[in-house]
N, C-alpha and C positions, 0 to 999 in steps of 0.2 A: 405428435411424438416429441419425446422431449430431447433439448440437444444433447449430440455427446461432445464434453469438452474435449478440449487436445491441451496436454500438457507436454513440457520440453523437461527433459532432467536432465541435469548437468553435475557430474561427479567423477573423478580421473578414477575413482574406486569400481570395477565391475561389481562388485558382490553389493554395495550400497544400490547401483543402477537397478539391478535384480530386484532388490528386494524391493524398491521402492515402484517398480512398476509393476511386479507382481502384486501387490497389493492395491493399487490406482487402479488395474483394469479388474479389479474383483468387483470395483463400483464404476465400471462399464468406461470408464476412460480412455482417450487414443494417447500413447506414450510414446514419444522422440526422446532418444538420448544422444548424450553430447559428450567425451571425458576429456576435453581443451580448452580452454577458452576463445581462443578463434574461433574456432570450428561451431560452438554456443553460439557466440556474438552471428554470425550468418546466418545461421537457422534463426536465430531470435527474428534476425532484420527481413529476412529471406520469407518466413512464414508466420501465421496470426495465430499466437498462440493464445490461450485462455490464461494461462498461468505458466509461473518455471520456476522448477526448485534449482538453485544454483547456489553449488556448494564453493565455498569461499575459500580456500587452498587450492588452486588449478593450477598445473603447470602451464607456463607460457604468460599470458594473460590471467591474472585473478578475475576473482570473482566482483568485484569491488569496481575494476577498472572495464569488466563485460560489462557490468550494471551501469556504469555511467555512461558507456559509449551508449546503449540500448537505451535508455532516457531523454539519449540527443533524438529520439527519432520516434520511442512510444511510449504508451505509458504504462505497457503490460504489466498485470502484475506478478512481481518477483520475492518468491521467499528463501532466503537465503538459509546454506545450511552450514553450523560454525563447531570448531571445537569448542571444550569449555574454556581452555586459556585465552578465550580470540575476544574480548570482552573489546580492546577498544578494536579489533577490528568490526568489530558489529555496528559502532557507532558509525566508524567510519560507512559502514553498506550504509544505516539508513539518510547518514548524508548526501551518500550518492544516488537515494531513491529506492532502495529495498524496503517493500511497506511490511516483514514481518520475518523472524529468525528461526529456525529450531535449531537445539544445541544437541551435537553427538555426545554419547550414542545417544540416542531417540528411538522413542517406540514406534514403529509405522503407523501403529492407530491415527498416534497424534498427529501425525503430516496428513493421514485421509483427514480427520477432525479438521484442521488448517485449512485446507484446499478447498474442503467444501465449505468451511467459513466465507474465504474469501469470495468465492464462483458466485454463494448465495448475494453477494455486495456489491458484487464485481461490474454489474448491468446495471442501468438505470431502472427497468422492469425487473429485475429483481429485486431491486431493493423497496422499489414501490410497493410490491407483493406482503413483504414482513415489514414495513416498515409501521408499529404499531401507535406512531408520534401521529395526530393529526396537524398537516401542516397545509399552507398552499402551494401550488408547483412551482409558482414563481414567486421570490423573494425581492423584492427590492429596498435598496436603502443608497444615501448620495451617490456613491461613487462604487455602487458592490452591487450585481446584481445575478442571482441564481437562478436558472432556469431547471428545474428537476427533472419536470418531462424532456429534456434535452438533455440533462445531465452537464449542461453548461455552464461557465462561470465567466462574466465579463466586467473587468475593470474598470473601470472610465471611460465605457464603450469599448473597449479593447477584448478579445478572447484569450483567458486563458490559461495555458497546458496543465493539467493537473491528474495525479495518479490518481486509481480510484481512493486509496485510500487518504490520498490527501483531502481530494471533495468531498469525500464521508465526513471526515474533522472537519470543514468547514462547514460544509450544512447542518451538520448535528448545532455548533457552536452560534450560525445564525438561526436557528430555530426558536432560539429562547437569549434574543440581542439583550445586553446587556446583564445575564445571570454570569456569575461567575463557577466555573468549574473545577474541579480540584483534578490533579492528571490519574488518580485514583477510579473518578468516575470517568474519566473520557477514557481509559485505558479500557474498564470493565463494559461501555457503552459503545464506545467504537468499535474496540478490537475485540471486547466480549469476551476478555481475560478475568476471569473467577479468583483465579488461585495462582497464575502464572503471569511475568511476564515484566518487563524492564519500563521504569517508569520514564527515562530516559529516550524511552519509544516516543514521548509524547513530544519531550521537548524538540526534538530533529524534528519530526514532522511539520511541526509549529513554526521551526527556523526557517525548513522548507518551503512553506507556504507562505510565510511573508517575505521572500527571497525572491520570489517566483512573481507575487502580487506589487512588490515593490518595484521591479521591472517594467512593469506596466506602470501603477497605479501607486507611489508612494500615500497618497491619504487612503488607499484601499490597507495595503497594507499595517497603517497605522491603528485599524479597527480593532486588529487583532491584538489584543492586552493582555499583557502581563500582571498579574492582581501577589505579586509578592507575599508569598509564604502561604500562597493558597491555592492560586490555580491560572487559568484564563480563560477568558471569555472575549467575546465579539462588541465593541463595544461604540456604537450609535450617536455620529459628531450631531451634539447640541444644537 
């Protein structure tokens, strides 16, 4: 039998809450709502969720500043939900660790479409399932080493912490060491944005991950390359 995820919504709006769980359990999902941002940040810390939409205007606490407390401690993944005016607060979420945005108003489709994006990625055996790349489960190179079937990543012998979507961008990017990528293709191949979506996604992620790698691992982190006026890639010390 297959799982039922549990998703957290977090929105100070009832009639958004509504709508967005009336549609989530149409595709059989268990829904917690939250309209604070304290009140979010303890349910977040308090129970395992599969995902959380967490709209970024909350009184009290933001949404920005839930997401960062919640990233001290997991790596669940969190889609934030923005007005359209909120353009740099969006950067700021995914500096703090929001691995995806949808902008009001928004059609419900597209948050189900998102959700199950992410759920499909979100596991390691899920993403083994569709993942139509042949690859080996474990990747090694000096100072970087990926374990798929664990969904692991360790630096210099060291673990670690990475959202799923940031270990998606790194495993796609050591897949193919040394190709260089444009944030067009890693947008459409990660995130599997067609027709939507902020190319700017790519680069925070990017920051984050060698932010993250460089704590450990400065020569890990250095792998990760910048190929100016094109893209980046993973790139394999000589």
């Amino acid at each position: 039998m297959e799982k039922t995820h549990k998703i957290l919504v977090v929105d100070d709006e009832e009639r958004i809450r509504r709508l967005l769980k009336m549609y989530l359990e149409r595709e059989n999902f268990l829904i917690d709502e939250a309209e604070r941002g304290e009140q979010a940040l303890e349910m977040a810390l308090n129970s395992d969720y599969d995902i959380i939409l967490l709209d970024l205007m909350l009184p009290g606490m933001d949404g920005v500043e839930v997401c960062q407390r919640i990233r001290e401690h997991k790596a669940t993944p969190i889609v934030m939900l923005t007005a359209k005016g909120e353009e740099m607060n969006r950067v700021q979420g995914f500096e703090a660790g929001v691995d995806d945005y949808v902008v009001k108003p928004f059609s419900p489709r597209e948050v189900v479409y998102r959700v199950k994006a992410i759920l499909r990625r979100a596991s390691a055996t899920a993403y083994l399932k569709t993942d139509t790349i042949t690859s080996h489960s474990i990747l090694v190179f000096p100072e970087l080493t990926i374990d798929h079937d664990a969904h692991k990543v360790l630096a210099s012998g060291q673990e670690v912490n990475l959202t799923p979507k940031e270990y998606e961008l790194l495993h796609y990017l050591a897949q193919s060491p040394d190709k260089v990528f444009t944030r067009e293709e890693l947008l459409k191949d990660v995130w599997h944005y067609d027709f939507f979506g902020d190319l700017r996604t790519v680069d925070t992620h990017i920051k984050r991950l060698r932010e993250k790698l460089n704590k450990v691992s400065p020569d890990a982190a250095q792998m990760i390359s910048t190929v100016w006026g094109v893209g980046y890639k993973l790139e394999v010390p000589k």
